[in-house]
C-alpha positions as CSV (number, residue, x, y, z in Angstrom):
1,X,116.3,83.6,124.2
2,X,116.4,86.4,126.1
3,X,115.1,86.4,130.2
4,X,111.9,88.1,130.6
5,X,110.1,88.5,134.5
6,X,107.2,89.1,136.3
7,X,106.2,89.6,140.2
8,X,103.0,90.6,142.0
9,X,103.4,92.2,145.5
10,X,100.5,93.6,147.9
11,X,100.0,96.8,145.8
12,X,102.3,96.5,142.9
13,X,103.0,94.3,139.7
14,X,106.5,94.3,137.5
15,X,107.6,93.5,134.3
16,X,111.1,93.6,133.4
17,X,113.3,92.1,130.6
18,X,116.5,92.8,129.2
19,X,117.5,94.8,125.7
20,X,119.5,92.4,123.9
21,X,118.5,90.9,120.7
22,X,120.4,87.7,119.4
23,X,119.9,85.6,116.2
24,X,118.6,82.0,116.2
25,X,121.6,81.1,116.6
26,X,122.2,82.8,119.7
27,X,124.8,85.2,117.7
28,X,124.7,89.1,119.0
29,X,122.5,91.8,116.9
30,X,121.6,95.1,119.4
31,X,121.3,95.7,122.9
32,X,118.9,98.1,122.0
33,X,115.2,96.3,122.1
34,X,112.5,97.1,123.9
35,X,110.8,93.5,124.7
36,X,108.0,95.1,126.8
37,X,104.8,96.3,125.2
38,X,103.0,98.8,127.2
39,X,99.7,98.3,125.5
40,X,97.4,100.8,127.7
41,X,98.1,102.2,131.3
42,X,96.7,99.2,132.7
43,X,98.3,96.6,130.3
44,X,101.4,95.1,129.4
45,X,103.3,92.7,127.7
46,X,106.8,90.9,128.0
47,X,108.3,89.1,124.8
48,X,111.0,86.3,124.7
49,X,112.1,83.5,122.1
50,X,111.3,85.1,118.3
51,X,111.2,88.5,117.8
52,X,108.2,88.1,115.1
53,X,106.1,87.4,117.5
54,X,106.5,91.0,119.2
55,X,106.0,92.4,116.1
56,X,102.6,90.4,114.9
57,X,101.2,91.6,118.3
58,X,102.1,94.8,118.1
59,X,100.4,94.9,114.6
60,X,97.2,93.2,115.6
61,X,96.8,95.1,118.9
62,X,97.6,98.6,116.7
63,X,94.2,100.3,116.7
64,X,91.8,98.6,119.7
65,X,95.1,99.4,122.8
66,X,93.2,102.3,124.8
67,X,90.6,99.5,126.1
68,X,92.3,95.9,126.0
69,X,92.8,94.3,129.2
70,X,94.5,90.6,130.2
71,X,91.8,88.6,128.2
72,X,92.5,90.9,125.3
73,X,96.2,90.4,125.2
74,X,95.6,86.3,125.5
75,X,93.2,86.2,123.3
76,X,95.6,88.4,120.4
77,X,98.8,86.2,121.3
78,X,96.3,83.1,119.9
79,X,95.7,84.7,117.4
80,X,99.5,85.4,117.1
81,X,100.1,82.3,117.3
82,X,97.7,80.7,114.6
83,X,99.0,83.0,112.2
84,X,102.2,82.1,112.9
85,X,101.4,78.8,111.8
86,X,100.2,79.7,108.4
87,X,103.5,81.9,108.1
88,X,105.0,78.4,108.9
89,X,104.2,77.5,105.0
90,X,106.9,79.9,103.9
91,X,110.3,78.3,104.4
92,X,112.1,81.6,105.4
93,X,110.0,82.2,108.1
94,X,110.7,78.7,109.5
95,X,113.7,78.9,112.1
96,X,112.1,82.0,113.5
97,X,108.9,80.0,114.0
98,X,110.9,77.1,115.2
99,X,112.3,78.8,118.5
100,X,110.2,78.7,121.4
101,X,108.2,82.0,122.6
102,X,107.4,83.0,126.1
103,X,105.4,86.0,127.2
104,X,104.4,87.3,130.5
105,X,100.7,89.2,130.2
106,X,100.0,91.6,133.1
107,X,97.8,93.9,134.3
108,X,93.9,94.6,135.2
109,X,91.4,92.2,133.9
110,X,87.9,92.5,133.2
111,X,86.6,91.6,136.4
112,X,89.0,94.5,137.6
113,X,91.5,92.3,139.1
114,X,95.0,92.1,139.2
115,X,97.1,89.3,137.7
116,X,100.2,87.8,135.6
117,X,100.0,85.4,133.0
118,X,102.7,83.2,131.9
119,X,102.5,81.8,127.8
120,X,104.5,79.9,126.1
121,X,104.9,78.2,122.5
122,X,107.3,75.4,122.7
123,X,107.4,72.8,120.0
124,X,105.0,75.0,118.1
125,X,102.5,74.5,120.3
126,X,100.5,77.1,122.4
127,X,100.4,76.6,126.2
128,X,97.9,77.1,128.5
129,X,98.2,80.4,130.1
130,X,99.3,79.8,133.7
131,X,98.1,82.3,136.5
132,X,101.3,83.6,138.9
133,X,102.2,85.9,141.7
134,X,106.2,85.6,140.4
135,X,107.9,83.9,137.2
136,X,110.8,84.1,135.4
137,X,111.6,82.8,131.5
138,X,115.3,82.5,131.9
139,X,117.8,82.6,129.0
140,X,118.4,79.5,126.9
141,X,122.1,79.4,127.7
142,X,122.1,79.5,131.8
143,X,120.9,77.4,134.4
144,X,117.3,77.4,134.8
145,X,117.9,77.0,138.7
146,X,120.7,79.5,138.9
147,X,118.6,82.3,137.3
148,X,115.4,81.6,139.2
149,X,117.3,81.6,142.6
150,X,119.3,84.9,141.7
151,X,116.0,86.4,141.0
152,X,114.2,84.6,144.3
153,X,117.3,85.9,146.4
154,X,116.1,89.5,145.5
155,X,112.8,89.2,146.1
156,X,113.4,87.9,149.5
157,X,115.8,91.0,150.4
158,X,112.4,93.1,149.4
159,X,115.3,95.5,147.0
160,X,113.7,98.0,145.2
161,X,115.6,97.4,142.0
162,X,115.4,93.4,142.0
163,X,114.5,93.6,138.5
164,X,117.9,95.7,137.5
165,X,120.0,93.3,139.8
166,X,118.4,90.4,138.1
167,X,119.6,91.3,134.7
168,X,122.7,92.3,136.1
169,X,123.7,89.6,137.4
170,X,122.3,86.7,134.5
171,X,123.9,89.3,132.1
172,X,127.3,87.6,134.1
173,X,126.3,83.9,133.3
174,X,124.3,84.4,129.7
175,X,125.9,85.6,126.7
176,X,122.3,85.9,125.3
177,X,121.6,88.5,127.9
178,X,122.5,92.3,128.2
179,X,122.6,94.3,131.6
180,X,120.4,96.8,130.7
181,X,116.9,96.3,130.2
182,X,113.5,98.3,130.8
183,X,111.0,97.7,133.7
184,X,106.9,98.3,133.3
185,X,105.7,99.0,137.1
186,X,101.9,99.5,137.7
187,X,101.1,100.7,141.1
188,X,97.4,99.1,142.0
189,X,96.8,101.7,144.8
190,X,96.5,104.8,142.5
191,X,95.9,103.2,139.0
192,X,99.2,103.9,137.2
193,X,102.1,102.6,135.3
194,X,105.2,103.6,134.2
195,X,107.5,101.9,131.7
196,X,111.3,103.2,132.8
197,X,114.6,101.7,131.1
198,X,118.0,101.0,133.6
199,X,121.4,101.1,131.8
């Protein structure tokens, strides 16, 4: 499970998540992934828990991107998730399926407002999406506390690169975890995003 976050300020919104990807066992594949899906300029998606799931959204969301917003992207990891359900039938698809998923949904809504969701399938069940200003999925092999305050301590210290520092430092406590990662930024004042990768 790798740590995936999300924070609203005044006039911005972040994404960030690290590049590692690790078996079901927690054993070391690539630190090469890219677990954030900008879907549109004002859209975007973090993934965490099976990498499957990424990939079913990715191919559902393929040809209707340009004009999703938030309610789009919850609506398609629903769907994500049902047909991950029938997948559950096939017995090779099953400890895939059996580790929890997290995903952080942000950007402009219909209404045209600004917001993060936090999702989650635990136990094979879907979550109700939860509204946030700041949240973090941590990795499975750290303390839930100790991540949350590293990521709380910069935040408070209003750094710039809180998301880099973040990874950083969990990449120290989490073997799960590598210290680079990539960071979706939208800017709410002018309307644009950019999705930008730290080493």
């Amino acid at each position: 499970m790798t740590v995936i976050m999300g924070h609203k300020t005044a006039n911005k919104m972040y994404l960030g998540a690290d590049n590692r990807i690790c078996t079901t066992e927690d054993e070391f594949v690539r630190d090469n992934d890219m677990k954030i899906v900008a879907v549109n300029n004002d859209l975007a998606v973090a993934f965490s828990g099976s990498h499957g799931m990424q990939f079913l959204f990715e191919l559902f969301t393929k040809k209707k991107r340009e004009y999703m917003r938030v309610e789009d992207a919850l609506r398609t990891l629903k769907t994500v998730y049902r047909f991950s359900k029938i997948l559950w039938i096939r017995k090779k698809y099953r400890p895939a399926l059996n580790c929890a998923s997290r995903f952080l949904v942000a950007g402009k809504d219909k209404k045209g407002e600004y917001c993060i969701y936090a999702v989650s399938i635990l136990n094979r069940k879907l979550e109700k999406p939860l509204l946030v200003n700041t949240f973090m999925f941590p990795p499975a092999d750290a303390d839930e506390k100790n991540c949350c305050e590293i990521f709380r301590n910069y935040i408070r210290k209003s750094d710039n690169d809180f998301i880099q520092k973040t990874v950083k430092d969990i990449a120290q406590i989490s073997k799960v975890i590598s210290s680079s990662g990539d960071i979706w930024e939208y800017d709410m004042t002018t309307g644009k995003s950019l999705l930008k990768h730290f080493k």
